[in-house]
C-alpha positions in Angstrom: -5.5 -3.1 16.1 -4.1 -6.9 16.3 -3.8 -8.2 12.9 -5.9 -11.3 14.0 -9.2 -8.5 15.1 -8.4 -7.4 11.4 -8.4 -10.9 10.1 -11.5 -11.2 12.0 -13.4 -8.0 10.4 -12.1 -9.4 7.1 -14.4 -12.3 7.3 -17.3 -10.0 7.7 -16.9 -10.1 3.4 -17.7 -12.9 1.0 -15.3 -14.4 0.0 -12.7 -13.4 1.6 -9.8 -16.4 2.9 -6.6 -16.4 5.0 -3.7 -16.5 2.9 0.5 -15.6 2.6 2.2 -12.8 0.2 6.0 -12.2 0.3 6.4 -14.6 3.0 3.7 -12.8 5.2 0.1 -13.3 6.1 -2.4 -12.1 4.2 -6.3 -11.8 3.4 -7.3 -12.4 -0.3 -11.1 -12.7 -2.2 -10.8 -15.4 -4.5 -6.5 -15.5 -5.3 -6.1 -11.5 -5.0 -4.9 -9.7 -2.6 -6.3 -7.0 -0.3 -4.2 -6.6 2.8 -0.9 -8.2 4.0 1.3 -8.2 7.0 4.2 -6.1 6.8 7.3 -8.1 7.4 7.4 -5.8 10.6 4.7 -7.3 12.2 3.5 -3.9 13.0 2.2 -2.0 9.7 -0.3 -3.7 7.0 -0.3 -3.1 3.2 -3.7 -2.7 2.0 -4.5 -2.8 -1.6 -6.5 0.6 -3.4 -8.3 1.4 -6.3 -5.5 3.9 -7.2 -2.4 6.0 -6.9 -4.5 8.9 -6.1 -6.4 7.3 -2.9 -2.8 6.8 -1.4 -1.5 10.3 -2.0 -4.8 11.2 -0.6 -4.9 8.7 2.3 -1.5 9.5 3.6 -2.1 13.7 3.1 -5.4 13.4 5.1 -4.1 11.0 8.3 -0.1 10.9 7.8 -0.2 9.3 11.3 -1.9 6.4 10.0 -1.2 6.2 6.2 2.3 6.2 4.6 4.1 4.9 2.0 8.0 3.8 1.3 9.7 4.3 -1.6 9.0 0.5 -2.4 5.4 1.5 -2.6 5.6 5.1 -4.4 4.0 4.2 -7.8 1.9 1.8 -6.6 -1.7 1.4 -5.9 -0.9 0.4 -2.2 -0.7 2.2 1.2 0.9 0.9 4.8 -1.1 1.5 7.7 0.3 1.1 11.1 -2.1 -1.5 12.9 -1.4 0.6 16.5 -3.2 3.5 15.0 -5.7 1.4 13.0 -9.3 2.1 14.6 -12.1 -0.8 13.8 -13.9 1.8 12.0 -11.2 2.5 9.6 -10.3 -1.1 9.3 -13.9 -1.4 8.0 -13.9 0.9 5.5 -10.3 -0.2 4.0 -10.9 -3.7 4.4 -14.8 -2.9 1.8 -12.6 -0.8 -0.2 -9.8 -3.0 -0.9 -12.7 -6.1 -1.3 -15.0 -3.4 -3.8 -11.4 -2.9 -5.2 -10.6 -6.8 -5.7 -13.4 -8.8 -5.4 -14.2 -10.8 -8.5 -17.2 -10.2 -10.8 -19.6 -13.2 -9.4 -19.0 -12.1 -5.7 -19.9 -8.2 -6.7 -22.8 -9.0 -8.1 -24.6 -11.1 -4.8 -26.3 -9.2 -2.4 -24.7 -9.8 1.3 -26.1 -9.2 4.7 -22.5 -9.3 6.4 -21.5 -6.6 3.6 -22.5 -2.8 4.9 -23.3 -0.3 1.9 -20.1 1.1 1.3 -18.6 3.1 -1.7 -17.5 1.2 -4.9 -14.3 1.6 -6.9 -15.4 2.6 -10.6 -13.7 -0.9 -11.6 -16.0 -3.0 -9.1 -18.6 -1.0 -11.0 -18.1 -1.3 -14.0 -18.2 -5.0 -14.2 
């Protein structure tokens, strides 16, 4: 995966705009963030509901999910793009969105948006 083919399944999301963080490209809704390049150029950082999706993430695909000790602590995983399939792209990118998207964008029906599982946050708005 290119990080411009994820930018481009990115858009697929309301809401969602180009954007820097630390000096890197990124992809926000509204002002938050939900991925960003790693300074590498090679790995992403994608945004999660919590702690637990990362240690679970990296245990279930290590190949694809890691973390640093930067990131230990933090609701965040890296993914290395060269691994990342468009199917799993999908699902982090509506993740990360459910995860950050602000309260008027969760509530509007979207035909670009696939049914996907929400954080207990983006529900509980």
């Amino acid at each position: 995966m290119k990080w411009d083919r994820l930018r481009e399944l990115a858009k697929e999301l309301p809401g969602v705009v180009d954007s820097t963080s630390y000096g890197t490209a990124a992809i926000k809704v509204g002002k938050k963030l939900m991925v960003r390049l790693k300074e590498d150029g090679k790995d992403a950082v994608f945004m999660l509901e919590s702690i637990e999706e990362q240690v679970a993430l990296c245990d279930a695909n290590p190949a694809l999910y890691y973390i640093t000790d930067h990131y230990r602590g933090s609701s965040a995983v890296l993914v290395r793009l060269a691994v990342l399939t468009v199917g799993e792209a999908r699902v982090r990118l509506e993740r990360s969105w459910a995860v950050q998207a602000p309260a008027s964008l969760l509530k509007k029906p979207s035909r670009t948006r696939r049914a996907s599982p929400r954080s207990s946050r983006a529900r509980s708005r």
